[in-house]
C-alpha positions as CSV (number, residue, x, y, z in Angstrom):
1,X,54.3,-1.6,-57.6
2,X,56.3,2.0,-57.2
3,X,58.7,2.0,-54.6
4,X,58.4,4.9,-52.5
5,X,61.2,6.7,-54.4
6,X,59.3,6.5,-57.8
7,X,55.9,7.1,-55.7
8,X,57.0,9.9,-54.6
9,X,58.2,11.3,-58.2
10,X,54.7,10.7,-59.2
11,X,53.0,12.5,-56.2
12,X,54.8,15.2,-56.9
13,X,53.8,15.6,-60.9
14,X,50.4,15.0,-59.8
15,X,50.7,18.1,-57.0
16,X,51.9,20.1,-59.6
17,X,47.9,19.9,-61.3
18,X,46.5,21.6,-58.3
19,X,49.1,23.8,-58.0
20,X,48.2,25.0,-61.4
21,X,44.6,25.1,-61.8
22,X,44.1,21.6,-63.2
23,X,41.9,20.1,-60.4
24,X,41.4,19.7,-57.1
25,X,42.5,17.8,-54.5
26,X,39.7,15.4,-55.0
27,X,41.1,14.2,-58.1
28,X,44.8,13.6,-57.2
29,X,44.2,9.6,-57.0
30,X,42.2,9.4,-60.4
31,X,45.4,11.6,-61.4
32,X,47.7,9.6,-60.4
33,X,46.0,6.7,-62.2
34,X,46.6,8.3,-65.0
35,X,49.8,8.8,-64.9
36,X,50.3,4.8,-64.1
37,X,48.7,4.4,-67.5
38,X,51.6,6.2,-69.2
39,X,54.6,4.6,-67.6
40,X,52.6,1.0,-67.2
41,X,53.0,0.5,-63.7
42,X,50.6,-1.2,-61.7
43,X,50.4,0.8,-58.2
44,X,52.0,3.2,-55.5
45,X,53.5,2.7,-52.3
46,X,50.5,4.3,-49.5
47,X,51.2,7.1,-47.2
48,X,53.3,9.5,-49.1
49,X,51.8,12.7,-49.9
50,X,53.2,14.9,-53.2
51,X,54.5,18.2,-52.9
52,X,55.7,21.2,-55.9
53,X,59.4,21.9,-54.8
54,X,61.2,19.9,-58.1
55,X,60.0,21.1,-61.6
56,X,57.5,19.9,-63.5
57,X,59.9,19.5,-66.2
58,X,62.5,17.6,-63.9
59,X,59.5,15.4,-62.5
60,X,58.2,14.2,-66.2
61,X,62.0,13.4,-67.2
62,X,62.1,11.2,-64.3
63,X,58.9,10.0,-64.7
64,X,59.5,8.8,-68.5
65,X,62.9,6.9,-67.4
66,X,59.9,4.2,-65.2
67,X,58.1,3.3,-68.3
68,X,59.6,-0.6,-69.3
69,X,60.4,0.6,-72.7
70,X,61.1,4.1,-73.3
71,X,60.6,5.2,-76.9
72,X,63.6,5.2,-79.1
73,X,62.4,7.7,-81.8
74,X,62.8,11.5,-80.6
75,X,59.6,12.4,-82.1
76,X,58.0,9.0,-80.2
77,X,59.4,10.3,-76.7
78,X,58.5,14.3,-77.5
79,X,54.6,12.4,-78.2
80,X,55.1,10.7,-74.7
81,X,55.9,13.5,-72.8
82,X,53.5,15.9,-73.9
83,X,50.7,13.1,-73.2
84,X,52.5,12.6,-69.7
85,X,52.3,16.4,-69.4
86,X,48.5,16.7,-70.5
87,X,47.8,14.5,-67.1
88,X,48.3,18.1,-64.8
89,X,47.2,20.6,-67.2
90,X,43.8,22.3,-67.3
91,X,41.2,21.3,-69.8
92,X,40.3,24.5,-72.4
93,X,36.9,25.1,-70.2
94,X,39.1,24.8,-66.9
95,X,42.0,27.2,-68.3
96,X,39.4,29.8,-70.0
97,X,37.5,29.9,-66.7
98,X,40.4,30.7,-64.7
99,X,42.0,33.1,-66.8
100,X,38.8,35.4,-67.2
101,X,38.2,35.4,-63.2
102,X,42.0,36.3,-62.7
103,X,41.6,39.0,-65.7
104,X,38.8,40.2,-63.3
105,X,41.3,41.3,-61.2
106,X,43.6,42.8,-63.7
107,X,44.9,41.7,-67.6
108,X,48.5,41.7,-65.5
109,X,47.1,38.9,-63.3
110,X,45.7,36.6,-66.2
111,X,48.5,37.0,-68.3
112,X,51.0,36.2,-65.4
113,X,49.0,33.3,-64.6
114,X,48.5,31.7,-68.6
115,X,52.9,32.4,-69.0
116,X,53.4,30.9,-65.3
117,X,51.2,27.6,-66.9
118,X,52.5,27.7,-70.1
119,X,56.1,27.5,-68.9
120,X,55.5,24.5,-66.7
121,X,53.7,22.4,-69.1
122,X,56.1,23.3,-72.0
123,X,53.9,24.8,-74.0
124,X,57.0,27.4,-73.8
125,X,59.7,24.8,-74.6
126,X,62.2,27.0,-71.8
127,X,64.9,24.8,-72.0
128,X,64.8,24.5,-75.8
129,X,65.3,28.7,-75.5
130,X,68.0,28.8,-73.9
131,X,69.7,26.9,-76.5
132,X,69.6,29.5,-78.6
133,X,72.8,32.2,-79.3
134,X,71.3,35.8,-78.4
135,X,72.9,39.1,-78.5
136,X,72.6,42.8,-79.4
137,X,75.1,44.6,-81.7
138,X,75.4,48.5,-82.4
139,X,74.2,50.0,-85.9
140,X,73.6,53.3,-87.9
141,X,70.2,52.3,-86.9
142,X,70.6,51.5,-83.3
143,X,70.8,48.3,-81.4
144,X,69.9,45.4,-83.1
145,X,68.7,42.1,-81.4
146,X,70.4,38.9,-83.1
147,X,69.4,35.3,-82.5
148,X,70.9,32.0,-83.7
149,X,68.0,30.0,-83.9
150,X,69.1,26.7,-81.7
151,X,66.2,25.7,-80.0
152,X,63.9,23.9,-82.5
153,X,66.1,20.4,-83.0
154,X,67.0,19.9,-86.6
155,X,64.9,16.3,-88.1
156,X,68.0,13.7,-88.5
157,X,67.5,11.9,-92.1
158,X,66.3,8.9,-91.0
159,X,63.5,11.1,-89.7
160,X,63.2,13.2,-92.7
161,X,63.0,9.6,-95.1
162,X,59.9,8.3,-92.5
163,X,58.1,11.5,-92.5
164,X,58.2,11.1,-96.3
165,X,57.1,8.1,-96.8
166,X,54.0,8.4,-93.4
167,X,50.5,8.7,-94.7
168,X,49.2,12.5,-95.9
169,X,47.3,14.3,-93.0
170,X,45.0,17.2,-93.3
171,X,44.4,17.6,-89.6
172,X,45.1,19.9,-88.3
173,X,44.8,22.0,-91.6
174,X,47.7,24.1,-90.1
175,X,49.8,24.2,-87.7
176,X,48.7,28.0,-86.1
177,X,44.7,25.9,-86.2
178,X,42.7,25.7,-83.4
179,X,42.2,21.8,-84.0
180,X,45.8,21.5,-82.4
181,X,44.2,21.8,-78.8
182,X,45.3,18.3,-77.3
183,X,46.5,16.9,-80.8
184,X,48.8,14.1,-80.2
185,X,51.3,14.7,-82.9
186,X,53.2,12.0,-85.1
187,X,56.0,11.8,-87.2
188,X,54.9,14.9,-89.4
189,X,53.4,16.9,-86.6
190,X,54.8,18.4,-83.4
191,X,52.6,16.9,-80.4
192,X,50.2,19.4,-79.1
193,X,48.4,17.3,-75.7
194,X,48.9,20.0,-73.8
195,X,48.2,23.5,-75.8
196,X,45.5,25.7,-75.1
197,X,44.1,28.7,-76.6
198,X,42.6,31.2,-74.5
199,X,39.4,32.5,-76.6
200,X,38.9,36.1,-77.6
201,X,35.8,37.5,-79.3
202,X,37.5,40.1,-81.5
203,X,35.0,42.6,-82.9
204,X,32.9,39.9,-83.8
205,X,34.6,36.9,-84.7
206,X,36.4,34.2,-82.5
207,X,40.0,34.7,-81.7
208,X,42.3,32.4,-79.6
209,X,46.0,32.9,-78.5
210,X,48.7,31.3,-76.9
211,X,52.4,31.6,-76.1
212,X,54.9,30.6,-79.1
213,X,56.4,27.3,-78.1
214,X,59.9,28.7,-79.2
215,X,59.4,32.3,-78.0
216,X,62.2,34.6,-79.5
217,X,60.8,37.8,-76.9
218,X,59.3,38.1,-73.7
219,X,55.9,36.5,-73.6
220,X,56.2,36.0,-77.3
221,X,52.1,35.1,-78.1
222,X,50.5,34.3,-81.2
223,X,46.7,35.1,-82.2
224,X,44.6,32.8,-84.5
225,X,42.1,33.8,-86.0
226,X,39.4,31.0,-85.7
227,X,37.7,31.1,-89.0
228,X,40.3,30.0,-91.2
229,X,40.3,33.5,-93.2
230,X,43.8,33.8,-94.9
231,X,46.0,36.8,-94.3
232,X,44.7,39.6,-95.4
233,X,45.8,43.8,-95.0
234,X,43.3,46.0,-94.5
235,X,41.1,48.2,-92.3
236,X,39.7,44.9,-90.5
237,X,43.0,44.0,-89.5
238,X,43.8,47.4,-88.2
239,X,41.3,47.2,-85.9
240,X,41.9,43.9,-84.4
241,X,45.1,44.7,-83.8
242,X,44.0,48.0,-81.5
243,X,41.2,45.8,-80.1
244,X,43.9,43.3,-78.8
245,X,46.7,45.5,-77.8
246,X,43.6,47.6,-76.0
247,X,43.2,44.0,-74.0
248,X,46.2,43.3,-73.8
249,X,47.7,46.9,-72.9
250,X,51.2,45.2,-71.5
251,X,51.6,43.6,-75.2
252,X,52.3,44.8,-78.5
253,X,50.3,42.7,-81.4
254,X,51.3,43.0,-85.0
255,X,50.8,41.4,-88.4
256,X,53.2,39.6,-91.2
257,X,52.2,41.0,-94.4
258,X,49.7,39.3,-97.0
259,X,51.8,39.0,-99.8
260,X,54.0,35.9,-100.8
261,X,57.3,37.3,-100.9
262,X,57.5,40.0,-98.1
263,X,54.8,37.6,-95.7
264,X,54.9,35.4,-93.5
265,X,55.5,31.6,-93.6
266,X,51.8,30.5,-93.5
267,X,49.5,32.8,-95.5
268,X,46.7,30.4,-95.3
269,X,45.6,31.6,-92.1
270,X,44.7,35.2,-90.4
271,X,47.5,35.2,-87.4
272,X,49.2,38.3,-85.4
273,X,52.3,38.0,-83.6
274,X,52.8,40.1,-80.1
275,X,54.5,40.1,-76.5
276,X,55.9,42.4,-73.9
277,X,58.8,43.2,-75.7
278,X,60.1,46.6,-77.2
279,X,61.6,45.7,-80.2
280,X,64.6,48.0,-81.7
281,X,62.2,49.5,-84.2
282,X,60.4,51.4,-81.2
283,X,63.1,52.6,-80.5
284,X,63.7,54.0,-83.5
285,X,64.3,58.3,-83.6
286,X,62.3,60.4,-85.7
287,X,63.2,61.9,-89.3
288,X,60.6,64.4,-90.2
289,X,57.0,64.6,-89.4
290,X,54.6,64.1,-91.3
291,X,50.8,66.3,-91.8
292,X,48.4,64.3,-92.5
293,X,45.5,67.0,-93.0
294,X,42.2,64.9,-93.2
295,X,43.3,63.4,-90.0
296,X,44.2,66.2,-87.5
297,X,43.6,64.4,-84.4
298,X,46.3,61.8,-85.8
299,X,50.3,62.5,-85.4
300,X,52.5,61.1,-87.9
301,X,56.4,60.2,-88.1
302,X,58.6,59.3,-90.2
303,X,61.4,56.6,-88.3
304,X,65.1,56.7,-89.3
305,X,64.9,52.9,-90.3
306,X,66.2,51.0,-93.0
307,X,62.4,49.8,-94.0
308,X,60.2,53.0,-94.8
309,X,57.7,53.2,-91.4
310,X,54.8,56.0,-90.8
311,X,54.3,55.8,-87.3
312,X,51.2,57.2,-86.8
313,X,49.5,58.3,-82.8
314,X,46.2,59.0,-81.8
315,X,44.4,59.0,-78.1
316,X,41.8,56.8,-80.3
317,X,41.8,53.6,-81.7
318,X,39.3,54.2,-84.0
319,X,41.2,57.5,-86.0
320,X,44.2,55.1,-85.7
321,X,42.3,53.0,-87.6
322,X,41.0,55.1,-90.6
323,X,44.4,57.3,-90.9
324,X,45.9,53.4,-91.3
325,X,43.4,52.1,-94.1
326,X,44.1,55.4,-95.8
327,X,47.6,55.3,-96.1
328,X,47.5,51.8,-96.9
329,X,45.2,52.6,-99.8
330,X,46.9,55.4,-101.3
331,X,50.6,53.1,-101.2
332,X,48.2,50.1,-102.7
333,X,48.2,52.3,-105.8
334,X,51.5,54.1,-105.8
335,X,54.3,53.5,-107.8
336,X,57.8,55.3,-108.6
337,X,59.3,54.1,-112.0
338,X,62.6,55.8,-110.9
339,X,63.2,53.2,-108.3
340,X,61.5,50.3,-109.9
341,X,58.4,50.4,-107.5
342,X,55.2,49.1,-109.5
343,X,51.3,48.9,-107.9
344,X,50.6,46.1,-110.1
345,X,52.5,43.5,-111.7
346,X,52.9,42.8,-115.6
347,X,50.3,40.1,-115.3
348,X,48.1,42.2,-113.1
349,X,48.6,41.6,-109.2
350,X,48.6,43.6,-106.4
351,X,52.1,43.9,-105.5
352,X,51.9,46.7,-102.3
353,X,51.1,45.9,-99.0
354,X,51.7,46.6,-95.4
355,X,53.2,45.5,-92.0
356,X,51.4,46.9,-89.5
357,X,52.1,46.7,-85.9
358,X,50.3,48.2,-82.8
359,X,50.8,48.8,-79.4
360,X,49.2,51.9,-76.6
361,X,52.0,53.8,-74.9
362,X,50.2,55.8,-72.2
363,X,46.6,57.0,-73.1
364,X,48.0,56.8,-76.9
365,X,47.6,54.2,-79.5
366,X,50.5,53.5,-82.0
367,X,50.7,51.6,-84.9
368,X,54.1,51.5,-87.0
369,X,53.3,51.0,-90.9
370,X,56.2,49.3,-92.9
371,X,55.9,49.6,-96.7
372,X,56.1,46.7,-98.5
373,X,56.6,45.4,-101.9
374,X,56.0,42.0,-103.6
375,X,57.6,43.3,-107.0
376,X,60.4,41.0,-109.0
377,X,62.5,41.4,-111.9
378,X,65.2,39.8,-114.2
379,X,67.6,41.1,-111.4
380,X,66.1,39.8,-108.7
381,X,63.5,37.2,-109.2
382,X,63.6,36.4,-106.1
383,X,62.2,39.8,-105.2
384,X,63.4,42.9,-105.6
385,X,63.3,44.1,-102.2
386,X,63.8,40.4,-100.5
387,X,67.5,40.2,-99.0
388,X,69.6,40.0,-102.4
389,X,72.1,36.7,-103.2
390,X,75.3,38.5,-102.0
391,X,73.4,38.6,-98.1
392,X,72.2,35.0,-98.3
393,X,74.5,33.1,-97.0
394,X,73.5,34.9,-93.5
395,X,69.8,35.0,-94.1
396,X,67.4,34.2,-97.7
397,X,64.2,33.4,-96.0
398,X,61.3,36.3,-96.3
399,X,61.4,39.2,-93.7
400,X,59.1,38.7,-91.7
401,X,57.2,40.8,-89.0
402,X,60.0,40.2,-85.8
403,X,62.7,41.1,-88.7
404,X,61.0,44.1,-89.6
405,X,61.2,45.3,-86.4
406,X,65.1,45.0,-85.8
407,X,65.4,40.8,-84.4
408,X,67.5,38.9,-86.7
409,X,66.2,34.8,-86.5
410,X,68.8,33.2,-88.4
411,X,69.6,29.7,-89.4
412,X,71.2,27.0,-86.6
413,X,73.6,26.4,-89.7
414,X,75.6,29.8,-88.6
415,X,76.8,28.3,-85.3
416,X,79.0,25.9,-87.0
417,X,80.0,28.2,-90.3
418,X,80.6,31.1,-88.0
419,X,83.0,28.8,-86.1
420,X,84.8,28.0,-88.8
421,X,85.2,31.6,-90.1
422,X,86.4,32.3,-86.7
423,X,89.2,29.6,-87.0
424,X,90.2,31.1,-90.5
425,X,90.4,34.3,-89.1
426,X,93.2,33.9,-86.4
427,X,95.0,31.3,-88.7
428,X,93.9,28.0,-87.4
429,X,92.3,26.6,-90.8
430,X,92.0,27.9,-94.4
431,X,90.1,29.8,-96.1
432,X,88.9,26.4,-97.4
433,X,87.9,25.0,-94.4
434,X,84.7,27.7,-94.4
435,X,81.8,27.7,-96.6
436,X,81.7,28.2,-99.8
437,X,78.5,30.8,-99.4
438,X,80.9,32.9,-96.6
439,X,84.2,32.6,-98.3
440,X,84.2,36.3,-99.7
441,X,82.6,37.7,-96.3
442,X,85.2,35.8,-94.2
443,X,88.2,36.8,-96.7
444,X,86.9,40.4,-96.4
445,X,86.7,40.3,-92.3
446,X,90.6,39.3,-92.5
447,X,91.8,41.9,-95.2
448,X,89.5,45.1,-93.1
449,X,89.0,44.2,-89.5
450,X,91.7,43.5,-86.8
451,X,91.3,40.5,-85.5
452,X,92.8,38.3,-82.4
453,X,91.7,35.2,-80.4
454,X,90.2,37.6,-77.9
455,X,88.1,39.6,-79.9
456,X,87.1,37.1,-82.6
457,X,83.5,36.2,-82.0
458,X,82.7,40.2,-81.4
459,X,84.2,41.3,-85.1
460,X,82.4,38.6,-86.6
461,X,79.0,39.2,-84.7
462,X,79.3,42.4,-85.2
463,X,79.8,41.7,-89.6
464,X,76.7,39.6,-88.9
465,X,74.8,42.7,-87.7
466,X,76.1,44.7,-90.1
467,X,75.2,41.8,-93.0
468,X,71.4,42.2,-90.8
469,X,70.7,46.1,-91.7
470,X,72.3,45.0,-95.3
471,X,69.2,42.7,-95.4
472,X,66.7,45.1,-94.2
473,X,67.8,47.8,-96.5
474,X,67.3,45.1,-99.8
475,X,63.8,44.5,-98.0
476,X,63.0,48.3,-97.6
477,X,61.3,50.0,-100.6
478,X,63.3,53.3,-99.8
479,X,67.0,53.3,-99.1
480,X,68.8,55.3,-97.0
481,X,70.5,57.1,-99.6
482,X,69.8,60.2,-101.8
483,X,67.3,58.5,-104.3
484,X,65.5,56.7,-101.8
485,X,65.2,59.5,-99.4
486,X,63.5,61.4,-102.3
487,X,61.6,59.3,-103.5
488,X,60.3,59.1,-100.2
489,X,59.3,62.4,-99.8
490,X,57.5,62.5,-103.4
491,X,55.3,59.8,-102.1
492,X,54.7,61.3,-98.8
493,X,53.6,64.5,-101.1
494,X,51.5,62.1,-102.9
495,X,49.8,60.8,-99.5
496,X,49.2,64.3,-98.4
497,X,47.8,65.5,-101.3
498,X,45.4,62.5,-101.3
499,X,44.2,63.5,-98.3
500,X,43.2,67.3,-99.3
501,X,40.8,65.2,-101.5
């Protein structure tokens, strides 16, 4: 039996279900029940009644500490606590009802609702977030957003050796699948008790989308496409886009590209990426406009951006959409031998695509078109607009769609080797305490920049920005110098003259 301290800590979680939407008061004992199951107790001290004032969060911590044998595996206790968690949150049909009444009354109220929730039940892993090392740094392209990705713990190698040697699983198929909904996790996979999709029927087909567990942006969502379709560019996905952000007005909603080397990280399965965020890139000025004559109800830009972007602007979504699916046709064809842009590969693949991401400003749709390109060579087998090796040792994973648009998510490994540059540079250690991968940036910091114990950490986030736009120009088909800036223009020619046809 619970003492009435440890009652009451259970009281409380249990209040926290009606306070969200879970149930009613009618259900608070069979809740509480529940929650006995978990920790193995075998009753409550009568005559207390629960109340929401302490966190959810602080309530399950406290709650775990009753069980007679906590779990001594991380990946055990993360299970447990999800599970624990799953007590007070709504079922899908509970959650979807909810969030379409409250979306009766505005998108703004159903969105604010589903974050609220999603916070509580750490579906948002908030404390995890704050972990991580965020700031914004000053460029020739405007303010970047940096992040030093803290907040997903690193697997230890004992951890690494079990998941290794743990049975194969194919569900769920992926991690972005809808079969996650109330998955327990193990060893392999991250326990998912508690998510929830909220369903969308996207011009025909069944959508769902949550909040990224390890947000980098405000109200950082992700959209899944239900049937398992994997990524693909084209006029289909232009228009989902617009029919989300058009839902969604408060969100932008855009798209990794479907190609290997300038994609995303799972290509297996149609997924967008949005929030209420305005990412650099938006904020990006204008170089030249652009006439695009078969489309004259559609405006067209040119962005001063270190990745080539049309941003194109229509009070429709639907000549959004066709001005899109014509640009990205005429680039899916294009290439420039002067600056080692091909169409097609030497054994015959597609090797052009696009990132493509929307949002509606006003009573105007945007969507920001990035030119990509899958292409390699002897050079650069790795691709030949991927970040190249003398960038890598800040970032050599693929630029992906929040990358694109000006927010660095870089490795947990730079908290530590940025420390130890910083010691080298006002004399505390050698040049051989740092690593090896950042021992010619770090000796170039010390020879050109000015440095003291004060200002340390800024001249060396500020070489990490710097090292950022580096990476975006590698991944940009079109530099920012004279030859790229021309052979810009010759295929802008090209697009216009494609649409006189």
């Amino acid at each position: 039996m619970l003492d009435a301290h440890d009652t009451q800590l259970v009281l409380d979680f249990v209040a926290w279900g009606v306070k969200l939407g879970a149930y009613s008061d009618l259900e608070t004992v069979y809740r509480t029940n529940l929650v006995l199951v978990e920790i193995q107790a075998n009753g409550v001290t009568s005559g207390l009644v629960g109340n929401t004032e302490r966190s959810l969060s602080d309530l399950a911590t406290a709650i775990l500490v009753l069980a007679p044998q906590s779990a001594t595996d991380r990946w055990q206790a993360e299970i447990d606590r999800a599970r624990l968690l799953n007590i007070v949150t709504p079922t899908p049909d509970q959650l979807q009802q909810t969030f379409m009444a409250k979306y009766a009354q505005s998108p703004a109220t159903a969105v604010a609702y589903y974050y609220d929730l999603s916070r509580a039940v750490e579906n948002v892993k908030v404390a995890d977030i704050q972990r991580n090392i965020a700031y914004t740094a000053m460029t020739d392209f405007g303010e970047l957003e940096i992040t030093i990705n803290l907040s997903k713990p690193e697997k230890t190698t004992a951890e690494i050796k079990a998941a290794a040697s743990a049975p194969k699983s194919e569900y769920p198929p992926t991690a972005l699948d809808y079969t996650n909904e109330g998955f327990v996790g193990s060893i392999k996979q991250a326990p998912r008790s508690t998510h929830r999709f909220i369903r969308e029927t996207v011009n025909g087909q069944t959508w769902g989308w949550h909040y990224s567990p390890y947000a980098y942006f405000e109200e950082h969502a992700i959209f899944v496409d239900f049937a398992r379709e994997a990524m693909t560019i084209d006029r289909q996905t232009f228009a989902n886009l617009l029919t989300l952000v058009a839902r969604y007005p408060m969100y932008f909603v855009g798209s990794n590209a479907d190609l290997p080397i300038v994609g995303g990280s799972i290509l297996s399965q149609e997924h967008f990426q949005g929030g209420r965020h305005v990412l650099p890139l938006m904020k990006a000025p204008v170089e030249r406009e652009v006439t695009l004559l078969a489309f004259p109800a559609v405006h067209a830009d040119i962005l001063k951006w270190p990745m080539a972007t049309i941003r194109i602007t229509a009070k429709t979504a639907a000549d959004i959409v066709t001005a899109s699916e014509f640009i990205r046709q005429v680039w899916a064809t294009y290439s420039d031998e002067r600056l080692d842009i091909h169409a097609i590969s030497p054994t015959g693949e597609a090797q052009h695509t696009i990132t493509p991401i929307a949002r509606q400003v006003g009573d105007q749709f945007e969507m920001y078109l990035v030119l990509r390109d899958n292409g390699t060579s002897a050079t650069y087998p790795d691709g030949i607009f991927h970040p190249h090796p003398d960038v890598q040792h800040i970032k050599q994973e693929n630029i992906g769609l929040i990358e694109v648009m000006g927010l660095a998510i870089l490795p947990a490994r730079l908290q530590t080797e940025l420390q130890e540059i910083a010691n080298y540079l006002v004399g505390d250690q050698p040049l051989s305490a740092v690593a090896p991968s950042h021992r010619d940036w770090a000796a170039a910091l010390r020879e050109n920049a000015t440095v003291t114990r004060e200002n340390v950490m800024t001249v060396i986030r500020q070489a990490v920005a710097d090292v950022f736009i580096r990476v975006l120009a590698d991944a940009g088909v079109y530099k920012y110098d004279t030859a790229g800036r021309e052979g810009l223009m010759r295929f802008i020619a090209h697009l216009t003259a494609a649409g006189k046809q």
